[in-house]
C-alpha positions in Angstrom: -8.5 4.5 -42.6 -7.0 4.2 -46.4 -3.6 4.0 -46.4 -1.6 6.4 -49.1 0.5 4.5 -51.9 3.4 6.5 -54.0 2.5 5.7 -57.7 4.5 7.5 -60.7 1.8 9.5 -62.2 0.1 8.4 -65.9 -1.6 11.3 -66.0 0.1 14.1 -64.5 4.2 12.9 -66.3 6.6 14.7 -67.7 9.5 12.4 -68.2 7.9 9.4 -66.2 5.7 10.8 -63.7 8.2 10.7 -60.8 7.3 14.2 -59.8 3.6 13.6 -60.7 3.2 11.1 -58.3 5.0 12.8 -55.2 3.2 15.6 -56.2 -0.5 14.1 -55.7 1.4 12.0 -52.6 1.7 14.7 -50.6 -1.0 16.9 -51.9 1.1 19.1 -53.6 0.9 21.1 -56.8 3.1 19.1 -59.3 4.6 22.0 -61.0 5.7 23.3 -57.1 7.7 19.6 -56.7 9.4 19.7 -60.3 11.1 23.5 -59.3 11.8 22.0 -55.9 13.7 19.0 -57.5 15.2 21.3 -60.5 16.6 23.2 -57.5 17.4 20.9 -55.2 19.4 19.2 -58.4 21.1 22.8 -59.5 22.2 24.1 -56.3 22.7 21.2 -53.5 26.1 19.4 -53.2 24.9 16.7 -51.5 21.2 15.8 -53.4 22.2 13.4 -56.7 19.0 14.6 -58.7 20.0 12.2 -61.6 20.7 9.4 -60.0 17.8 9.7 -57.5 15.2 10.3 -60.4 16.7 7.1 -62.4 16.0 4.9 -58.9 13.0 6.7 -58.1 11.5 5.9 -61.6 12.7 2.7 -61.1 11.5 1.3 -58.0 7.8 3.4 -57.4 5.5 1.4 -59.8 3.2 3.0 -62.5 -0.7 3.7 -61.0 -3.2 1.7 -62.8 
C-alpha cells in the first residue's frame, strides 16, 4: 500500500501551490479547494486564512 504525501503543487500553483497540492491530496478539483479557502477566509471568524496559507506554504515542501 503507497502511502499519500501533501506536496505544494509545481504544476497546478497559483500563489505557491498550497491549494494545488491539497487539491490533488484529497482528489479534489483544485479550483473547488481555492473557493472553499476564499470562503472559509471571507466569512469564518475563527479560520485565519492568511496566516494559515503563510504556515501552510511554509512547512508542506515543494513536489519534485
Amino acid at each position: 500500500m503507497e502511502t499519500k504525501k501533501l506536496y505544494r503543487s509545481r504544476s497546478d500553483s497559483m500563489i505557491s501551490g498550497v491549494c494545488g497540492g491539497l487539491a490533488k491530496y484529497f482528489g479534489l478539483d483544485p479550483t473547488v479547494v481555492r473557493l472553499l479557502y476564499v470562503l472559509l477566509s471571507l466569512f469564518s471568524v475563527c479560520f485565519p486564512g492568511l496566516l494559515f496559507y503563510i504556515i501552510a506554504m511554509l512547512i508542506i515542501p515543494l513536489e519534485d
